[in-house]
C-alpha positions as CSV (number, residue, x, y, z in Angstrom):
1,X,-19.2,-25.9,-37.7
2,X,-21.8,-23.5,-39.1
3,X,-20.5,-22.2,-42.7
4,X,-23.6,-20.5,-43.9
5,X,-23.8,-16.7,-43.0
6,X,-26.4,-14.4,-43.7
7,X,-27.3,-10.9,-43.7
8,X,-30.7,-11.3,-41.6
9,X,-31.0,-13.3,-38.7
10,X,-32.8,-16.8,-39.1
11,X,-35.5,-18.2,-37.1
12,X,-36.5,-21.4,-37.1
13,X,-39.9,-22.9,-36.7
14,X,-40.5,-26.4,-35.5
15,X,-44.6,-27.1,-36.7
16,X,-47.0,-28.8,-38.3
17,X,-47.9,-28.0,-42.2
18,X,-51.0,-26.9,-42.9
19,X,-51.6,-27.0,-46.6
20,X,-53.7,-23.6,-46.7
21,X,-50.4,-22.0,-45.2
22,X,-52.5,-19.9,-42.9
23,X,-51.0,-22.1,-39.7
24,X,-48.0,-24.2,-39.4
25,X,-44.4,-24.0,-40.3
26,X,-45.9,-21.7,-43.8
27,X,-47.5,-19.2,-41.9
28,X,-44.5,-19.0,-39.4
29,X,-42.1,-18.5,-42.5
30,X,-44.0,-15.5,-43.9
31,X,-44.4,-13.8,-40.7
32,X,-40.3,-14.0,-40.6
33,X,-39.8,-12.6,-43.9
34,X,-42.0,-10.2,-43.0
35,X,-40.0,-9.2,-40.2
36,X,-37.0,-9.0,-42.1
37,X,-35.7,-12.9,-40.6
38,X,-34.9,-15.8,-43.1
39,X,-37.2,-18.6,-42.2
40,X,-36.9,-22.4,-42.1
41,X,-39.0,-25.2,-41.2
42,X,-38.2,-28.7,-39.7
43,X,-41.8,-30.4,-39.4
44,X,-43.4,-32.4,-36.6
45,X,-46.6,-33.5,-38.4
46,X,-48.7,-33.4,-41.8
47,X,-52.0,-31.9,-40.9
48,X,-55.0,-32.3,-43.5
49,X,-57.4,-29.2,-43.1
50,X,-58.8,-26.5,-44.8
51,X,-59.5,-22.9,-43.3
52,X,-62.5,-24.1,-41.9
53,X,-62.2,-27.4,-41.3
54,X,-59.5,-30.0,-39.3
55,X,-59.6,-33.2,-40.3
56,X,-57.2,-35.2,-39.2
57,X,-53.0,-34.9,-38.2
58,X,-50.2,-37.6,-39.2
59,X,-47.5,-37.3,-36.6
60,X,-43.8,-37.3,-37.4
61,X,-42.0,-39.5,-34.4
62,X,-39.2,-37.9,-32.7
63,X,-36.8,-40.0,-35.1
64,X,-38.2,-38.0,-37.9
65,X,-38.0,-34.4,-36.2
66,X,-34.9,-35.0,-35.0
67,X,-32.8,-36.5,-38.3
68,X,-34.7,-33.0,-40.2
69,X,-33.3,-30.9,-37.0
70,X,-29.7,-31.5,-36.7
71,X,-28.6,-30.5,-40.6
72,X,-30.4,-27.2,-39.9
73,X,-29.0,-26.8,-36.5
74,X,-25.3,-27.5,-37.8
75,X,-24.7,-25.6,-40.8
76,X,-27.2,-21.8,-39.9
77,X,-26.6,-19.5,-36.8
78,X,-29.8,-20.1,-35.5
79,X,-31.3,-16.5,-33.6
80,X,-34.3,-18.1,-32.3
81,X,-36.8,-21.0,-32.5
82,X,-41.1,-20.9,-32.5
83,X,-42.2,-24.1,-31.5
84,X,-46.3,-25.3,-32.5
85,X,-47.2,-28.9,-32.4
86,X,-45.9,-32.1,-31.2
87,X,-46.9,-35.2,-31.0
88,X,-46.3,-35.6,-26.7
89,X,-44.1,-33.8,-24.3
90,X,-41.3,-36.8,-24.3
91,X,-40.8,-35.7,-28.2
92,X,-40.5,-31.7,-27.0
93,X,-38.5,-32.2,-24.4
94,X,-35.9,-34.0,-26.5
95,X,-36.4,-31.6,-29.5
96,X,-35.9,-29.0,-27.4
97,X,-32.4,-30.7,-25.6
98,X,-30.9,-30.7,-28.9
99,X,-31.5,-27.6,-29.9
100,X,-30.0,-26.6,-26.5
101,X,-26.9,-28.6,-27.2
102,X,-25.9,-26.4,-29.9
103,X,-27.4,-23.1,-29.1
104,X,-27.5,-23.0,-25.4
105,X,-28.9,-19.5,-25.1
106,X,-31.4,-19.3,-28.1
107,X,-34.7,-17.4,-27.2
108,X,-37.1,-20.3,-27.7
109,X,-40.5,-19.6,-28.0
110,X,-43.5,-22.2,-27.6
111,X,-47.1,-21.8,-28.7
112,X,-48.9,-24.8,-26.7
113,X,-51.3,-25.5,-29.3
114,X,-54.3,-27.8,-27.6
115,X,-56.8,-27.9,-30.3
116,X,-57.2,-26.7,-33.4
117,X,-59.7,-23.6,-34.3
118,X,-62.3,-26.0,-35.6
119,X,-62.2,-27.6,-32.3
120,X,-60.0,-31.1,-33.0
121,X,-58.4,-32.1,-30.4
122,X,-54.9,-32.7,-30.8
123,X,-54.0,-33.4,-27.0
124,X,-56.2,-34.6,-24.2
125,X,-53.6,-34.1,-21.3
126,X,-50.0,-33.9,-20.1
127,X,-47.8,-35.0,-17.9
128,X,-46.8,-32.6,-15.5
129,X,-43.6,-33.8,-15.0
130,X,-42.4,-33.2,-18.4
131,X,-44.2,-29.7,-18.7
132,X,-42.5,-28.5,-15.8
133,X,-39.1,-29.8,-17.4
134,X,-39.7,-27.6,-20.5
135,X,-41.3,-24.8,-18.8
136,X,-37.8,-24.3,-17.5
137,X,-36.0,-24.4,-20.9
138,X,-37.8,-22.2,-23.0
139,X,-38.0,-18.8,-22.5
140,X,-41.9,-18.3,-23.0
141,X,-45.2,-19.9,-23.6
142,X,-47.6,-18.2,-25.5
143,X,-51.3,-19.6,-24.0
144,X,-54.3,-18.1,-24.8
145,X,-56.8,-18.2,-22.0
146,X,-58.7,-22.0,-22.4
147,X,-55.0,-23.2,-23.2
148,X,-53.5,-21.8,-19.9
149,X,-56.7,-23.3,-18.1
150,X,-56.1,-26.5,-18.6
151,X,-52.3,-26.6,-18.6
152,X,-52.1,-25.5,-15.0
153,X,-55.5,-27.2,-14.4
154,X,-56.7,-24.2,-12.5
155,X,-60.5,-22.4,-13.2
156,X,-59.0,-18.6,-13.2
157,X,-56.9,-17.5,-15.8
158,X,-54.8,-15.4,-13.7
159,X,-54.1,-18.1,-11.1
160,X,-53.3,-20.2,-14.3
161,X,-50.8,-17.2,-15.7
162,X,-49.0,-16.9,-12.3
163,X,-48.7,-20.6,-11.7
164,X,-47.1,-21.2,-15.1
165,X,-44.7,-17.8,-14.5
166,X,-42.8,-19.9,-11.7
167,X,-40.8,-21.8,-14.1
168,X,-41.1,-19.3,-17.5
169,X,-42.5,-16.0,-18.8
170,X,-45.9,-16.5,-20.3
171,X,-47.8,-14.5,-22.9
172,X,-51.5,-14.9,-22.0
173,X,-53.4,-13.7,-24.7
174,X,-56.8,-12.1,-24.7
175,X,-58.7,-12.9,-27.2
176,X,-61.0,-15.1,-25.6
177,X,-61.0,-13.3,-22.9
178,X,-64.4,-12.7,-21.0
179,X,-63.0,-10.3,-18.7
180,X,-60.0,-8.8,-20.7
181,X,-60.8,-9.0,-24.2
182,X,-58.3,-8.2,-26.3
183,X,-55.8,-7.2,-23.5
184,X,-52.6,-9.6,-23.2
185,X,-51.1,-10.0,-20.3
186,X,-47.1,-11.3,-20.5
187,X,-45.9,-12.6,-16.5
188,X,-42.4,-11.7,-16.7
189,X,-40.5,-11.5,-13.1
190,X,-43.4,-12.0,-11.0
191,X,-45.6,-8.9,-12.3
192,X,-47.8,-8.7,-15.1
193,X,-48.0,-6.4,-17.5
194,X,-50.5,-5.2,-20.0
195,X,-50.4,-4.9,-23.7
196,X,-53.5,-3.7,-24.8
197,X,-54.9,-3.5,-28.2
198,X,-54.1,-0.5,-30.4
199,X,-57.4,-1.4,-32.7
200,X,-60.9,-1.0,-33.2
201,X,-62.1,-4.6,-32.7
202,X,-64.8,-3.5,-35.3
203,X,-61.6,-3.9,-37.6
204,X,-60.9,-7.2,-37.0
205,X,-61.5,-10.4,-38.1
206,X,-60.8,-13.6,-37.0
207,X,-58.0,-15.7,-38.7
208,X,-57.0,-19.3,-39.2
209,X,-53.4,-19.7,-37.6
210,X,-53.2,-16.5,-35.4
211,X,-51.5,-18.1,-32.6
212,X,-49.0,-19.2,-35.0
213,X,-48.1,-15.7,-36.8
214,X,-48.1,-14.2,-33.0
215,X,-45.8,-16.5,-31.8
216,X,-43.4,-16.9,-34.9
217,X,-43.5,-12.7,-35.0
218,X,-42.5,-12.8,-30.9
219,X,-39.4,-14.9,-32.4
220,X,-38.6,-12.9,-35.3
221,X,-38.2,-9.7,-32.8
222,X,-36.6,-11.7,-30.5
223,X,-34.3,-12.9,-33.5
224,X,-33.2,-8.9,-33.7
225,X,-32.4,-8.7,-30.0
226,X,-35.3,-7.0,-28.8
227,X,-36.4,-7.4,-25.4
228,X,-39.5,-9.8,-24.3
229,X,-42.2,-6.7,-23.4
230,X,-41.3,-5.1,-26.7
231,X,-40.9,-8.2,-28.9
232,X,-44.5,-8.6,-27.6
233,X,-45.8,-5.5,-28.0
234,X,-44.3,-5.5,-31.6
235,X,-45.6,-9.0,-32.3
236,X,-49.3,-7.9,-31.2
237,X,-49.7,-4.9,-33.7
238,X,-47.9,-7.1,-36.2
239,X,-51.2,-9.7,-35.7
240,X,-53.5,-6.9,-35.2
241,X,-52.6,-6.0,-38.9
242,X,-53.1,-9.1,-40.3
243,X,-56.4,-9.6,-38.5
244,X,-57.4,-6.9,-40.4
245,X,-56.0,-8.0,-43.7
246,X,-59.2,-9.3,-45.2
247,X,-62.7,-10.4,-44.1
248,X,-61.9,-14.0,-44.6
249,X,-59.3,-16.7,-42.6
250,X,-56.6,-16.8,-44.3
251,X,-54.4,-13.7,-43.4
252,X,-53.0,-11.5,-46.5
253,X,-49.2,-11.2,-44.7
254,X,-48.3,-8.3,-47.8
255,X,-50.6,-5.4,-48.4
């Protein structure tokens, strides 16, 4: 019985903490106030890192994620759920099974994080069994183009988009594009569809956790009842902003 109402819709982000708040469950939080959304957390791992530098992630078991999931899930109206790091598909397929149990039609977005910025790797492969299994519970996967590569194990990025689109949409994003830089593309019902940049890339700078504050501000629109292709488009110009916060890599979320 959920006895907790509130004004603005809440999203809830299931991620790693990063202690410089620039990825993680902290950066998803301020990108929902920010978009008018109450955020909360429930954490899958302690990551130890600096802007610059990964050093090393402690994973929570699905034990762990689970017993910090189900007070949330059974006192709020959740609108919608960003996903970032796990531990192994077994643990996402059973996070996201609960979740499903209570909210059966929650938007639930997932940024398949592979490695971090610095270039740690926090997962070597999957199992395509499982993958395909969550592919067809969540409602889209946010890649970016080396991500999408080696999900679908396929060389072009497009082949790698379409292949994924069978079972979900997907947001492949173009900002390590070679051929499309700065252009996402999001597969939804068998076409894709561009969302270009609306800034001088002059402007912007790279940031620490951008994956993160794209995908958590795709769920916060979502969270309003916006539809995918605008949620997206909303979510990219929301980034694009904070890209061009600063010079450094932390993004600066108020002006």
């Amino acid at each position: 019985m959920k006895t907790m109402k509130y004004k603005h819709p809440i999203v809830l982000s299931i991620a790693g903490f990063d202690p410089t708040g620039g990825a993680g469950v902290l950066a998803d939080v301020k990108t929902c106030e920010q978009h008018a959304c109450l955020g909360m957390g429930v954490l899958t791992s302690n990551t130890i890192q600096t802007e610059t530098e990964f050093l090393a992630v402690d994973w929570f078991d699905r034990k762990s994620i689970i017993n910090q999931l189900m007070p949330i899930l059974q006192t709020y109206e959740i609108s919608a759920v960003k996903i970032g790091i796990i531990e192994n598909l077994d643990s996402l397929v059973e996070v996201i099974t609960v979740v499903k149990s209570v909210f059966p039609r929650i938007p639930i977005v997932w940024d398949p994080v592979l490695s971090a910025s610095s270039g740690f790797e926090l997962h070597a492969s999957w199992n395509q069994e499982s993958l395909d299994q969550i592919l067809g519970m969540i409602d889209l996967i946010t890649p970016n183009v080396n991500e999408v590569k080696r999900i679908a194990r396929m060389e072009d990025e497009i082949e790698a988009g379409f292949h994924l689109a069978r079972l979900t949409r997907v947001l492949l994003k173009g900002g390590h594009s070679s051929e499309r830089l700065g252009v996402d593309l999001l597969f939804e019902e068998g076409v894709p569809r561009e969302i270009p940049s609306k800034s001088d890339s002059t402007d912007l700078s790279p940031k620490h956790g951008s994956g993160c504050i794209l995908s958590a501000a795709i769920a916060s629109n979502l969270a309003h009842g916006k539809h995918l292709f605008e949620a997206c488009q909303e979510a990219k110009q929301y980034i694009e902003k904070r890209l061009s916060s600063n010079e450094h890599l932390l993004a600066y979320h108020v002006e």
